[in-house]
C-alpha positions as CSV (number, residue, x, y, z in Angstrom):
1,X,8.9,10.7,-7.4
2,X,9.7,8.0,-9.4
3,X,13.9,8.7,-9.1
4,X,13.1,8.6,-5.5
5,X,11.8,5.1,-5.7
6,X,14.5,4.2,-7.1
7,X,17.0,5.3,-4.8
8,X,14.9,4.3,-1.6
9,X,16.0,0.9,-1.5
10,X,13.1,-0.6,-1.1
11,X,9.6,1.2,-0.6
12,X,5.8,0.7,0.4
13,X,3.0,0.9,-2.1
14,X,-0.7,1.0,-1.6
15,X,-4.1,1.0,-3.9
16,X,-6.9,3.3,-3.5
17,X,-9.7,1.8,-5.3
18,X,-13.3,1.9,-5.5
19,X,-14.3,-1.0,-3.7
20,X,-13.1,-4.0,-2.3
21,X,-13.0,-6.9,-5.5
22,X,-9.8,-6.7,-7.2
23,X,-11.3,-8.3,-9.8
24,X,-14.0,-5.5,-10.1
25,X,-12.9,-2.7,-8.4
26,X,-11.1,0.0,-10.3
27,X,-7.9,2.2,-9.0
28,X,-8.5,5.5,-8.2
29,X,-5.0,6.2,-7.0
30,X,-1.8,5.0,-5.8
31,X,0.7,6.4,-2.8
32,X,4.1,5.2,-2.4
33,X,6.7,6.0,0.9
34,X,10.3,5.0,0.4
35,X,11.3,6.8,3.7
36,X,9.6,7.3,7.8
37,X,7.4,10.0,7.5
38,X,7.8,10.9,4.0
39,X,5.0,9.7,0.9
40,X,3.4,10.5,-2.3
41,X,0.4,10.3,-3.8
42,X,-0.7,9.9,-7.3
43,X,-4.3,10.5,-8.3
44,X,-5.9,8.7,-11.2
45,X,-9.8,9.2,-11.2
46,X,-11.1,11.1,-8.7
47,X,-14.5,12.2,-9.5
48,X,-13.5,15.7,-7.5
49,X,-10.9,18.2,-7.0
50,X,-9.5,20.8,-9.7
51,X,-9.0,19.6,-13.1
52,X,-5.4,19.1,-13.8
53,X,-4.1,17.5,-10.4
54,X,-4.8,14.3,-11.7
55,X,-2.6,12.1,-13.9
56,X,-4.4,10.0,-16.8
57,X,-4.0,6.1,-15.7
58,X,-2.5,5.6,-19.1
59,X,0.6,8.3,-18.2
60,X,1.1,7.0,-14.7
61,X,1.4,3.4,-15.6
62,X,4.0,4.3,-17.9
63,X,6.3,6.1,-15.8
64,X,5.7,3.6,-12.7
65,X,6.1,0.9,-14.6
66,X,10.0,0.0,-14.8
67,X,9.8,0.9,-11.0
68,X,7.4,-1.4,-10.0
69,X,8.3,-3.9,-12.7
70,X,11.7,-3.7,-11.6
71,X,12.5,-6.9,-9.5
72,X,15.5,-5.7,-8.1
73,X,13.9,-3.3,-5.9
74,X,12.3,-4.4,-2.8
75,X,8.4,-3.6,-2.5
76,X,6.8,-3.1,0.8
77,X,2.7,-3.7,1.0
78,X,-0.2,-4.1,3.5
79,X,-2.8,-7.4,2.3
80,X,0.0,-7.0,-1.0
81,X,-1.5,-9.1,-2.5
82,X,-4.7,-6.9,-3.3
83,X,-2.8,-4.3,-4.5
84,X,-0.9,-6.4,-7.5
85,X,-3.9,-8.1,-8.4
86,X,-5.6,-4.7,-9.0
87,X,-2.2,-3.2,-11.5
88,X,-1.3,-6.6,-12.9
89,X,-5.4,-6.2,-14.4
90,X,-4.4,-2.8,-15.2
91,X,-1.2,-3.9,-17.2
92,X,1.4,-3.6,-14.3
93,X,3.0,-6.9,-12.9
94,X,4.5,-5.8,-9.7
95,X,7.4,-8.0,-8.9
96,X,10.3,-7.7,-6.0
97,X,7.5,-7.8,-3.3
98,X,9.4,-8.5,-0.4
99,X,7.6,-7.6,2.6
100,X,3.9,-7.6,3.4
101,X,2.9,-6.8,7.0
102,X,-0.1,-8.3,6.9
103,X,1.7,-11.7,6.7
104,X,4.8,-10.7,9.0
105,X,2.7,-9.3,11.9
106,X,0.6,-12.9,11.6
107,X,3.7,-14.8,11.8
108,X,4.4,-12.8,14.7
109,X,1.4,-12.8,16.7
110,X,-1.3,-15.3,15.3
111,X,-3.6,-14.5,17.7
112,X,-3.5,-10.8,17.0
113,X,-5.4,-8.4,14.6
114,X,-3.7,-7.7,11.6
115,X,-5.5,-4.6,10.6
116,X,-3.4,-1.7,9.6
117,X,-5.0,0.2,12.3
118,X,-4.5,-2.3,15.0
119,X,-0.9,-2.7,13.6
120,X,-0.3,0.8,13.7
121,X,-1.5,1.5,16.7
122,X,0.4,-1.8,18.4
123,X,4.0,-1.0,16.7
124,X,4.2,2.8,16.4
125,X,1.6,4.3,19.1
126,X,0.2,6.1,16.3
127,X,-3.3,6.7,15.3
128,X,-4.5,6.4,11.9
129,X,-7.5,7.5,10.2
130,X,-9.7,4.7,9.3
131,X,-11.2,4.2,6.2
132,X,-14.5,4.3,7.9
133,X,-13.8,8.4,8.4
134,X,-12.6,8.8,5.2
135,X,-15.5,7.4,3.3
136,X,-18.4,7.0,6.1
137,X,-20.8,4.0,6.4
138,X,-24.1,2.9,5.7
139,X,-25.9,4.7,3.2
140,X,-23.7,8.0,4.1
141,X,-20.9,5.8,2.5
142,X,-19.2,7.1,-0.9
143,X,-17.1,5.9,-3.2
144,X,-13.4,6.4,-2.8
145,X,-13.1,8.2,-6.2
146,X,-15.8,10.8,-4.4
147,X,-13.2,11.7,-1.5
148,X,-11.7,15.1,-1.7
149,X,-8.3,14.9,-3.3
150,X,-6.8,16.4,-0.3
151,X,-8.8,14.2,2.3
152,X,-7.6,10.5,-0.3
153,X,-3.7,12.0,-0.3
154,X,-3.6,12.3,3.3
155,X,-5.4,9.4,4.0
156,X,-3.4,7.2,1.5
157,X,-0.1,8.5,2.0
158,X,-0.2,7.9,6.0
159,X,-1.1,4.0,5.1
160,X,2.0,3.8,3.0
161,X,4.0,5.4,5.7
162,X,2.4,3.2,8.2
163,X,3.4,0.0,6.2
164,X,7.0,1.5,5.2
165,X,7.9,1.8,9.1
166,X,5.8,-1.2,10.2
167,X,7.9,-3.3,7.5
168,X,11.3,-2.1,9.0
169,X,9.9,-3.1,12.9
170,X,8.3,-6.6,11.8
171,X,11.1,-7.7,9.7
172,X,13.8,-7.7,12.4
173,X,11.2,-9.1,14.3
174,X,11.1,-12.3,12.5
175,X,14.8,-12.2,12.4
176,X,15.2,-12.5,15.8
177,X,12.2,-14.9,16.4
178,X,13.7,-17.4,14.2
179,X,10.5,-17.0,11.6
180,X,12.6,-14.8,8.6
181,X,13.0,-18.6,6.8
182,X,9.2,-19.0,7.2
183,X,8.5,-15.6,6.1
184,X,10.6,-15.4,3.3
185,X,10.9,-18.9,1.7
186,X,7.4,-20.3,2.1
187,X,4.6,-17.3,2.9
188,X,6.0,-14.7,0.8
189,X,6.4,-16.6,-2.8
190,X,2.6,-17.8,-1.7
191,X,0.9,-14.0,-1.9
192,X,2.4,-13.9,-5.7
């Protein structure tokens, strides 16, 4: 996994955790796609599944960390900025974030919804399971770190996918809208 990473060029990252405060919520696992159609997922504390398919936080943050320290290698993220305030509290300062389609599909369209959904749906006529299905709502809602392992891996690894291929449509996009500049120079260095 992680000498795939490396030899991506550049690859898409995304945080399960279980809630929505960076500042509170902890990480419950990590996927990572450095290719269309191709991801990983690494579990950290799920409360369910079979004991062994999980890696201890303390292993995984060791191996990941020269890649995603590594500022050489370009890092590809949906609302980024959520994702590397949640490892840099965990001991893991992300750095070479390049792209995050959040921001490039706002540049794009400012009227539009940014949601990965919308975005997903928009760019690549593709269908994503929501977060809503994965966990329910109301007081049927559970914790991430309750999801089936199976259910979280699919689930995660299509949203790093998604972002992966929506980074290499939006990018050009800016390119040829005049708006890479703006993108890189100015809203970029502002999510670190």
């Amino acid at each position: 996994t992680v000498a795939g990473l490396k030899k991506s060029g550049g690859f898409a990252l995304d945080t399960e955790t279980s809630g929505v405060d960076p500042m509170q919520a902890s990480l419950v696992g990590l996927s990572f796609s450095g290719a269309p159609g191709e991801a990983v997922y690494v579990p950290v504390a799920h409360r369910l599944g079979p004991a062994g398919q999980q890696i201890p936080w303390e292993v995984a943050r060791e191996v990941l960390r020269p890649v995603l320290e590594d500022p050489s290698l370009p890092k590809f993220g949906q609302n980024v900025k959520f994702d590397t305030m949640i490892l840099k509290r965990l001991g893991i300062v992300v750095r070479g974030i390049t792209v995050d389609t959040m921001v490039a599909a706002y540049l794009v369209n400012p009227d539009g919804n940014h949601n990965l959904d919308l975005l997903a749906q928009q760019y690549l006529g593709h269908k994503t399971t929501t977060f809503k299905e994965v966990v329910g709502t109301g007081k049927k809602q559970k914790d991430f770190s309750d999801v089936p392992l199976e259910v979280a891996r699919d689930y995660s690894c299509e949203d790093a996918d998604v972002t992966y291929r929506l980074a290499q449509i939006l990018v050009p996009r800016l390119k040829e809208e005049g708006l890479d500049s703006l993108f890189e120079e100015i809203e970029m260095p502002l999510v670190e």
